[in-house]
C-alpha positions as CSV (number, residue, x, y, z in Angstrom):
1,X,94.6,120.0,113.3
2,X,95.8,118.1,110.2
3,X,99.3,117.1,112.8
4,X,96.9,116.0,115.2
5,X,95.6,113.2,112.7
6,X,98.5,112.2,111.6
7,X,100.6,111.6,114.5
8,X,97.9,109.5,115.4
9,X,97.2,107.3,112.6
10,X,101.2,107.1,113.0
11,X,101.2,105.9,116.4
12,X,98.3,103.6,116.0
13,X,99.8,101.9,113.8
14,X,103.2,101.4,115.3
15,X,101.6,100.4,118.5
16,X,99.6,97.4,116.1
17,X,103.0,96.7,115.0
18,X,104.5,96.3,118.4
19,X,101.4,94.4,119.6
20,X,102.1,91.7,116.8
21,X,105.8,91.4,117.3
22,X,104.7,90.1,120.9
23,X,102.0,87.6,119.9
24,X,104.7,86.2,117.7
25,X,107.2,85.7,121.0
26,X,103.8,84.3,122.2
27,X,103.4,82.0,119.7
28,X,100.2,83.8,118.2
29,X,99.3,85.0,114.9
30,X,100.9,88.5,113.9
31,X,98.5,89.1,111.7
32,X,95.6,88.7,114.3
33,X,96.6,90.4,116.6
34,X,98.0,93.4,114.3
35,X,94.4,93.4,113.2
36,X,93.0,92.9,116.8
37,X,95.0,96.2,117.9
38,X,94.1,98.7,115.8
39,X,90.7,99.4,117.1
40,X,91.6,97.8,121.0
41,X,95.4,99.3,121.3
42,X,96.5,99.4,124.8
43,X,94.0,96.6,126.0
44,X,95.6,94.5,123.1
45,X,98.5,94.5,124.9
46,X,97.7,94.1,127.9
47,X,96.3,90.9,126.7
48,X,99.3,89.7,125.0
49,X,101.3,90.1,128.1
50,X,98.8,88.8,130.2
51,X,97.6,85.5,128.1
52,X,99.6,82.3,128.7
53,X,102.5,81.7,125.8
54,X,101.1,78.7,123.6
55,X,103.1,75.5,123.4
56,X,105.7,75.7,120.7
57,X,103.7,72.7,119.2
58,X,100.4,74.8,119.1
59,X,101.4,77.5,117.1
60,X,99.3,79.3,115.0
61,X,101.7,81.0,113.5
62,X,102.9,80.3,109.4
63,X,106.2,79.8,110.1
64,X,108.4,77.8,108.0
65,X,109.2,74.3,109.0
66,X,113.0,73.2,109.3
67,X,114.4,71.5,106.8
68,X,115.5,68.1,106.8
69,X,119.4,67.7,108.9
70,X,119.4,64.4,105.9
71,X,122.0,66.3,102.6
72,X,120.3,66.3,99.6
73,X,121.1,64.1,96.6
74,X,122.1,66.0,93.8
75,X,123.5,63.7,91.7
């Protein structure tokens, strides 16, 4: 019974991880929606996929900004 248990905290787990991976293609927040799937799993997916990407200017993401293309002066 004990395999049982953890083969499925396992799996639950990696299936939150997956589910955050694609809110991030999405241009969602990872963290969210890793949060957001471990109780809903499968119907956190199927809302990913289904849910409209945001606009690469909407974001919610923390991702890091690109630097400036201008080279530093380090004089």
């Amino acid at each position: 019974m004990d395999n049982y248990w953890t083969i499925h905290v396992i799996s639950t787990i990696v299936w939150a991880v997956l589910n955050a991976y694609l809110a991030g293609r999405n241009n969602r927040s990872r963290p969210a929606w890793f949060v957001i799937s471990l109780p809903l799993g499968v119907i956190a997916t199927l809302l990913i996929v289904m849910l409209r990407p945001l606009p690469a200017g909407r974001s919610t993401t923390t991702a890091a900004r690109p630097r400036s293309s201008r080279p530093s002066d380090t004089t």
